[in-house]
C-alpha positions as CSV (number, residue, x, y, z in Angstrom):
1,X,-126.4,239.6,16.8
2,X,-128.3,242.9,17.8
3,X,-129.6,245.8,15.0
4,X,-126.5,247.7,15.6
5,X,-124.2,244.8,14.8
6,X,-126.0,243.7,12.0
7,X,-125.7,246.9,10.0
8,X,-122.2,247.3,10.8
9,X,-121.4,244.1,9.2
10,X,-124.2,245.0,6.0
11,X,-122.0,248.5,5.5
12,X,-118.5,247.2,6.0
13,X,-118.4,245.9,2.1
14,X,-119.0,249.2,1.0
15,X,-117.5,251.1,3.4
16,X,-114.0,248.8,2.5
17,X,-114.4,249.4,-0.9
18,X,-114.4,253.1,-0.4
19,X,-111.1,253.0,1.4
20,X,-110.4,251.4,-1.4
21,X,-111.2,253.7,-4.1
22,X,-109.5,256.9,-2.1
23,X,-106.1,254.8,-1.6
24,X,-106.3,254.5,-5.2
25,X,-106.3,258.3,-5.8
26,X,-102.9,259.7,-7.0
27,X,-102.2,262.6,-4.8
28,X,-103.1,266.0,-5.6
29,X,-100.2,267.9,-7.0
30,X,-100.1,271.8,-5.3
31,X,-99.4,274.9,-7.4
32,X,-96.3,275.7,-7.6
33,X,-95.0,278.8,-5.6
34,X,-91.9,281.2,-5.7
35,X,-90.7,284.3,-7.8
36,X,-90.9,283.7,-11.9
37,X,-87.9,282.7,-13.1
38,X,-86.9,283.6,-16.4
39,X,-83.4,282.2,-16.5
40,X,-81.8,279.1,-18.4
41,X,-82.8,275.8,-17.4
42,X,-79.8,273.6,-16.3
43,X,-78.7,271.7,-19.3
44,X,-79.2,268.1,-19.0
45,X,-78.1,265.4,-21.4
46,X,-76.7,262.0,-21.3
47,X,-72.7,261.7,-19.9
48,X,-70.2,262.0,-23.3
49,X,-68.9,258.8,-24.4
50,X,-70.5,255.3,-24.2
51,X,-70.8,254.2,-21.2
52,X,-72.8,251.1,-19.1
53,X,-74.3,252.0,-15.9
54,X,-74.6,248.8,-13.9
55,X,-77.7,248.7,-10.9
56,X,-79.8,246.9,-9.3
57,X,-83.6,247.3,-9.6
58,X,-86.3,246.2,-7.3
59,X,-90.1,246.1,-9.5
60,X,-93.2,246.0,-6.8
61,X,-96.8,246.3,-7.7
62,X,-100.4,244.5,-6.2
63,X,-99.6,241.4,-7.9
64,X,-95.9,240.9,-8.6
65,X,-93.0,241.5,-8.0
66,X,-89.3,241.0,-8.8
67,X,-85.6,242.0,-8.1
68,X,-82.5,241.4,-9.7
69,X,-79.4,243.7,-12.1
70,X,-79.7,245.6,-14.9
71,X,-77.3,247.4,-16.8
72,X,-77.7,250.8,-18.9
73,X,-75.7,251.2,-22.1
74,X,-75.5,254.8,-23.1
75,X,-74.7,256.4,-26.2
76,X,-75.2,260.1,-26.2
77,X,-77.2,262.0,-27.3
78,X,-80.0,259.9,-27.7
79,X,-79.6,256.3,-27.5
80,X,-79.8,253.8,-24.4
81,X,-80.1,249.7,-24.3
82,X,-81.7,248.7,-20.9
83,X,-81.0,245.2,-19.8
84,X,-82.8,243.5,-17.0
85,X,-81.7,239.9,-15.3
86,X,-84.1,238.6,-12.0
87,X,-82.2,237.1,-9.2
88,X,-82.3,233.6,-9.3
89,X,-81.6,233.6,-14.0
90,X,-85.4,232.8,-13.6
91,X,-85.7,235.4,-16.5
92,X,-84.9,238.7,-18.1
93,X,-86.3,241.4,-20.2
94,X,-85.2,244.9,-22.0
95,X,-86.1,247.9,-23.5
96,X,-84.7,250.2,-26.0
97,X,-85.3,254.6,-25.9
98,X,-83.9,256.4,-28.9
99,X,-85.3,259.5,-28.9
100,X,-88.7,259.6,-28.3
101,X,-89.4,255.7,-29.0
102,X,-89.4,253.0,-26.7
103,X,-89.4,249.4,-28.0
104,X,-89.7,246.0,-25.7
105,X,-89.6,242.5,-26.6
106,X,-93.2,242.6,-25.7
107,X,-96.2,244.5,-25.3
108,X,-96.3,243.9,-21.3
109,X,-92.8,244.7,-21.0
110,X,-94.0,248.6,-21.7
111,X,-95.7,247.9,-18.3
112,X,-92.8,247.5,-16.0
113,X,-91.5,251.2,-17.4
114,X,-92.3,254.8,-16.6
115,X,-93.2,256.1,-20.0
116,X,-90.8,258.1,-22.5
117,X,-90.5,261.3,-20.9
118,X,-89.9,259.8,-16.9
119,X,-87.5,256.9,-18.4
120,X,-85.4,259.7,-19.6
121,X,-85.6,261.5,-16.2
122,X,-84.6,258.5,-14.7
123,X,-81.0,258.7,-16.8
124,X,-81.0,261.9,-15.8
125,X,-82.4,263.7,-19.4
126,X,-85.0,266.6,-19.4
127,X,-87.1,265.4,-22.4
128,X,-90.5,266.2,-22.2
129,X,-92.6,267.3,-25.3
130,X,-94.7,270.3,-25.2
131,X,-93.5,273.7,-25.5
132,X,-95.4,276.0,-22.3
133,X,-93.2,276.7,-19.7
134,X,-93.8,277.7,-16.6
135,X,-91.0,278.1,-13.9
136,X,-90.6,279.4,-10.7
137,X,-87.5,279.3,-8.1
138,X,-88.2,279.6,-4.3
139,X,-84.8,279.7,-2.3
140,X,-83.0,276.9,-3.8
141,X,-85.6,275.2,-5.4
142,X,-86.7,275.4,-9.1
143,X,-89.8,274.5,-10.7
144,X,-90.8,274.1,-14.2
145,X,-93.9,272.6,-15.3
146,X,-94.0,272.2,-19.3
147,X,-97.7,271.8,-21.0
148,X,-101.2,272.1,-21.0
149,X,-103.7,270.0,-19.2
150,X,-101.6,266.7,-18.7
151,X,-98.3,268.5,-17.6
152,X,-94.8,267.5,-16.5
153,X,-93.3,269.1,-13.0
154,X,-89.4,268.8,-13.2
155,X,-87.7,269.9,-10.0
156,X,-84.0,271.0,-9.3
157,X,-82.3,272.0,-6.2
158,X,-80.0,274.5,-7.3
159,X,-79.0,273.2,-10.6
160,X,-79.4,269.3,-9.5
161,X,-82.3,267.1,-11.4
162,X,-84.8,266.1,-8.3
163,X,-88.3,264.7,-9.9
164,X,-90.0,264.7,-12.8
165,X,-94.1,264.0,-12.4
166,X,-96.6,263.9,-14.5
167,X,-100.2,265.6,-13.4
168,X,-103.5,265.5,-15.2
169,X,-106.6,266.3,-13.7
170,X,-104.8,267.9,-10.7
171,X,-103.8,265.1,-9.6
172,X,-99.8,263.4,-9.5
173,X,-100.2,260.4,-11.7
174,X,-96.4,258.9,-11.5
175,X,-93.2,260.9,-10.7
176,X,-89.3,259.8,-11.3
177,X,-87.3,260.9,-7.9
178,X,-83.6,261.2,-8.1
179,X,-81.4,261.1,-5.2
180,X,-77.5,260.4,-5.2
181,X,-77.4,256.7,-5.4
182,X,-81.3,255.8,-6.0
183,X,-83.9,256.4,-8.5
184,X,-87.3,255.4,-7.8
185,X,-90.4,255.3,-10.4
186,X,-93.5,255.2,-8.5
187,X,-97.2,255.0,-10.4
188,X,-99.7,256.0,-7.3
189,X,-102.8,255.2,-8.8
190,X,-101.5,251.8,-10.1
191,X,-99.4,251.3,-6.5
192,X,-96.7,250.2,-9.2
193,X,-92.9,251.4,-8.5
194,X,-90.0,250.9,-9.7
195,X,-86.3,250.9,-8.4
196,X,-82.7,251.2,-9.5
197,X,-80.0,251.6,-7.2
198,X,-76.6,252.6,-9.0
199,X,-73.7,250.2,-8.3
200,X,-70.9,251.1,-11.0
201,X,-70.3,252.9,-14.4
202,X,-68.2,251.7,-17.0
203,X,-66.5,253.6,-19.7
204,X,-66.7,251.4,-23.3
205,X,-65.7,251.5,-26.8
206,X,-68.4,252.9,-29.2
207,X,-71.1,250.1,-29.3
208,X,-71.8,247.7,-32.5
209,X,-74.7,248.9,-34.3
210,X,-76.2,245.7,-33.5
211,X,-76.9,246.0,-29.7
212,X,-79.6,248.8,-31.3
213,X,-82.0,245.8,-32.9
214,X,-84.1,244.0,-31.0
């Protein structure tokens, strides 16, 4: 093996483990652009009445991954059960959000989740704590980013709830996108995503306090 050779194959380790390190960089999140807007934010709340909102869901990161059907059980204005069965009955797992809490049967279950404020986006619920607002509308596109330093970016085409991401540092950590039949969590740094794709919603009777405990 000649010189040239032999220091290309002494610099590949490093040179792999930067490529590495900038895939592992969350994208950076632009300022956002447009005329102020001083308006009224589209209201956004959970559907009236209880209701269960069967999907499927697709979980992928690095190291694992899994598919299988959920279903959503909501109870306006605040309460959701989220139930999760893998393909196969090889397991299952759930979660419950009231309000600003979020309780698992475990620990690692948190894991598979967006956090609070992007679980609610996902149902479709503008929730984010923090109380600056910034918001700007360019054609038929809003933009409101709620915070300081660690903010939330909420989008809406005309009055229709597109993302919700958060960015700190700059940087676009994780983002909930909405789209007609699909709603996809995605964690870039992580490479972790999540994905529910809506098959049905059901109408039910008001739940039994019970489904509530865990």
């Amino acid at each position: 093996m000649n010189r040239d050779a032999t220091r290309i194959v002494r610099l590949l380790p490093a040179a792999l483990a930067a490529l590495l390190l900038v895939a592992c960089v969350a994208p950076r999140a632009r300022p956002i652009t447009g005329l102020p807007y001083t308006g009224t934010l589209p209201r956004l709340a959970l559907p009236p009445g209880h209701s269960r909102l069967v999907f499927r869901w697709v979980y992928d990161d690095p190291i694992f991954g899994a598919k299988g059907e959920g279903v959503a059980r909501l109870a306006p204005p605040d309460s959701v059960r989220l139930d999760f069965f893998v393909d196969g009955g090889v397991g299952s797992g759930g979660a419950i959000l009231i309000g600003d809490s979020l309780r698992t049967a475990g620990e690692d279950g948190r894991r598979y989740l967006p956090p609070v404020p992007l679980l609610w986006a996902a149902l479709g619920v503008l929730r984010v704590p923090g109380a600056d607002t910034i918001a700007r509308v360019d054609k038929d596109s809003l933009r409101v980013e709620i915070g300081r330093g660690a903010v939330y970016r909420a989008t809406f085409a005309d009055t229709v709830f597109v993302t919700l991401g958060r960015i700190e540092g700059g940087r676009l950590r994780e983002q909930v996108r909405r789209e007609p039949a699909t709603i996809t969590y995605r964690h870039f740094a992580g490479h972790r995503s999540l994905t529910l794709t809506s098959l049905r919603r059901i109408a039910d009777a008001p739940y039994d306090p019970d489904i509530w405990r865990q």
